[in-house]
C-alpha positions, 0 to 999 in steps of 0.5 A: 185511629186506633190501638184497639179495635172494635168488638168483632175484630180482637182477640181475647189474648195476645202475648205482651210484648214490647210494641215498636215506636213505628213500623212500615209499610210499603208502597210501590207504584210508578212516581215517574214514567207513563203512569206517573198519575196513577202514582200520584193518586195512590200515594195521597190515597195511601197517605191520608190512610196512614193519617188516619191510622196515626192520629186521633180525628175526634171532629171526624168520628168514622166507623173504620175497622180501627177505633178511635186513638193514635196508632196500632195497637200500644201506640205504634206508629205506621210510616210509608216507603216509597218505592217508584215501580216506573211501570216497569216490570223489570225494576219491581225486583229491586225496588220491592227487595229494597222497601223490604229491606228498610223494615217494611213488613207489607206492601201496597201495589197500585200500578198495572197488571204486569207490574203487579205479576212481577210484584206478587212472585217477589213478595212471595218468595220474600214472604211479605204480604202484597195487598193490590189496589187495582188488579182484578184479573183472575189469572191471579188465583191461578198462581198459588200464590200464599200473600197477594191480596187483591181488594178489587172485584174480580173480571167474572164478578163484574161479568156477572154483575152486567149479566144480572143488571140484564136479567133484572130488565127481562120484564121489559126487554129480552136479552137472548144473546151476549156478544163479546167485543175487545181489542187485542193488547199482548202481554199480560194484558192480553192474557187478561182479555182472553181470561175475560171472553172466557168468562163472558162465554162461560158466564153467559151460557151458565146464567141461560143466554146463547153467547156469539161464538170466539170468532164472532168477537166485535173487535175495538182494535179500530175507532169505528167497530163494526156494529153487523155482528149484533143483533136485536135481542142481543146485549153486548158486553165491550173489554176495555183496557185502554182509552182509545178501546173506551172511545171505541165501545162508546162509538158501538153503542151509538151505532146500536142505540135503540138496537142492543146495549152496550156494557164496557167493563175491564182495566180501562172502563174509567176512561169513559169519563174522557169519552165525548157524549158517553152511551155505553153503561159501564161495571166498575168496581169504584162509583164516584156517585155513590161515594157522594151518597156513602156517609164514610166516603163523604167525609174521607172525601172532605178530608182528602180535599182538604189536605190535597186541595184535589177531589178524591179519584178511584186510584186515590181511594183504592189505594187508601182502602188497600193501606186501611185493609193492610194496616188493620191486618198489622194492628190484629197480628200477635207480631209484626214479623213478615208472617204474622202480618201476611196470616193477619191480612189473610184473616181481615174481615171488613164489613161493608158499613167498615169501607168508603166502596160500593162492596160488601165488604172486604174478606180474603179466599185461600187465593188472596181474592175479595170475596165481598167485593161487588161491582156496581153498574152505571149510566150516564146521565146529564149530571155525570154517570149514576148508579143503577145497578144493584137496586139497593145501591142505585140513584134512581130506578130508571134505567134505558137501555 
């Protein structure tokens, strides 16, 4: 990729300085322990975006924010530190000083929710930009922090994005009441459900449908919830944080086939693709049916299969878009110190035709959240799940609920 970037993303005039061989980024996930997998991914996601920034594909001609070339800007070089979090909150402070140490100048986080807590409060004390791969909670725009950026759509936007798929089917069916059902984790986890029921209820009551009050929360806790708190005319929206939560939503929405839909949403909605005979529709941030469709993501597709011999996963193509959204705040910095760099993230405009995602695009708020970030609604289908919500995004207009 490229020293220069295309019309809408320079600047006029930028000191001249002598630009370094190389400079690195770093990249913390879990290398080893229970989600070893998720590092996995991230790290080839992550890798092949280097790839591309460092050297010139002319048989792949991509319209990515960086223009065709080697490098950043002056030719420089981007390099990758590892740094293996092991999921454990507790290790990240080391880890994150040590990379930031050994000259990285950004950070890369793709690893769970209390990871990423942990990860924000020490770059920020440090003062070295965080761009997150995976978090969505908005409990984050809650901590004033100044450099983590979160790329994914938040929980309320993919509250939202159910609520409106809803809205769109008034002509033919009438939703008048949204139930929540979650589990109960504890920890950050918890936290996060709790910020999200009360994004349900909130959300809900503003967008003018009833909303099943606290205690009336379908509970996911057990293999076999209980569908009597559900009604028809009711819609349910289902939290999912774990696979065995995924399983359980799927379970409430053959038991209320024919009766109320069930939308599955949350940190764990891609286990859906392990669950037996799905029936719950699901709000992602990540659609692998239409990546196949998307022109950018075909190709980064093909790539990443080739040099992985692997298809690309939602881990894997997050975590290249949270290095490509880094690296292009690095390649427009007047420097590469720590500050210039987290300034540059802050000032990132991605338009949607820029990304291999199903966003509008990537642009930062005064939180660190994406603003163009925008969740898509899928069904499964014989041939795998589809796109079919938003309509300008979806496969096919036909829709069951």
């Amino acid at each position: 990729m490229s020293a220069l970037l295309m019309s809408a993303c320079t600047t006029d005039s930028k000191p001249a300085t002598t630009a370094p061989a190389t400079v690195a980024i770093g990249l913390l996930v879990p290398s080893s322990g229970p989600n070893a997998q998720i590092g996995q991914q991230a790290t080839l996601g992550a890798k092949l975006a280097i790839e591309l920034v460092n050297r010139d594909v002319p048989a792949q001609p991509l319209p990515l924010p960086l223009g065709p070339g080697a490098g950043l800007r002056n030719g420089t070089k981007l390099t990758l530190i590892p740094g293996n979090t092991e999921s454990a909150p507790e290790k990240v402070e080391k880890e994150t000083t040590r990379l930031v140490e050994n000259g990285a100048v950004g950070l890369i986080v793709a690893d769970t929710i209390d990871v990423a807590l942990s990860t924000g409060r020490v770059t920020d004390l440090l003062g070295v930009p965080l761009v997150d791969a995976l978090s969505t909670s908005d409990t984050f725009g809650e901590l004033n922090r100044t450099g983590h950026f979160r790329i994914q759509p938040s929980d309320q936007r993919e509250v939202t994005t159910a609520l409106d798929l809803l809205y769109r089917q008034k002509e033919t069916s009438q939703y008048r009441r949204i139930v929540t059902a979650a589990g109960a984790p504890t920890g950050a986890l918890g936290d996060e459900v709790a910020s999200l029921k009360n994004s349900i209820q909130d959300l809900s009551l503003a967008a003018g449908y009833e909303a099943a009050g606290k205690d009336q929360v379908v509970s996911l806790a057990t293999p076999n919830p209980s569908a009597n708190q559900v009604s028809k005319g009711d819609a349910v929206l289902a939290v999912v944080t774990s696979p065995a939560e995924a399983a359980a939503a799927n379970e409430l929405a053959v038991k209320l086939k024919g009766t109320a839909p069930v939308i599955a949403l949350g940190p764990a909605v891609s286990a859906l693709d392990g669950v037996k005979n799905p029936a719950v529709l699901r709000a992602a941030g990540w659609s692998n049916e239409f990546a196949a469709r998307n022109p950018i993501a075909q190709v980064i597709g093909s790539m990443y299969e080739q040099a992985y011999h692997t298809n690309l996963t939602e881990v894997a193509a997050d975590a290249f878009m949270a290095t490509l959204v880094l690296a292009l705040g690095m390649d427009q910095a007047v420097d590469y110190t720590k500050t210039s760099v987290r300034n540059a993230v802050q000032a990132v405009n991605i338009p949607a035709t820029q990304t291999i995602m199903p966003w509008n695009g990537v642009r930062f708020d005064g939180n660190g959240a994406n603003q163009l970030a925008a969740g898509v609604v899928e069904q499964r289908s014989p041939n795998g799940y589809l796109v079919v919500h938003p309509m300008e995004l979806a496969a096919t207009p036909t829709l069951l609920l």
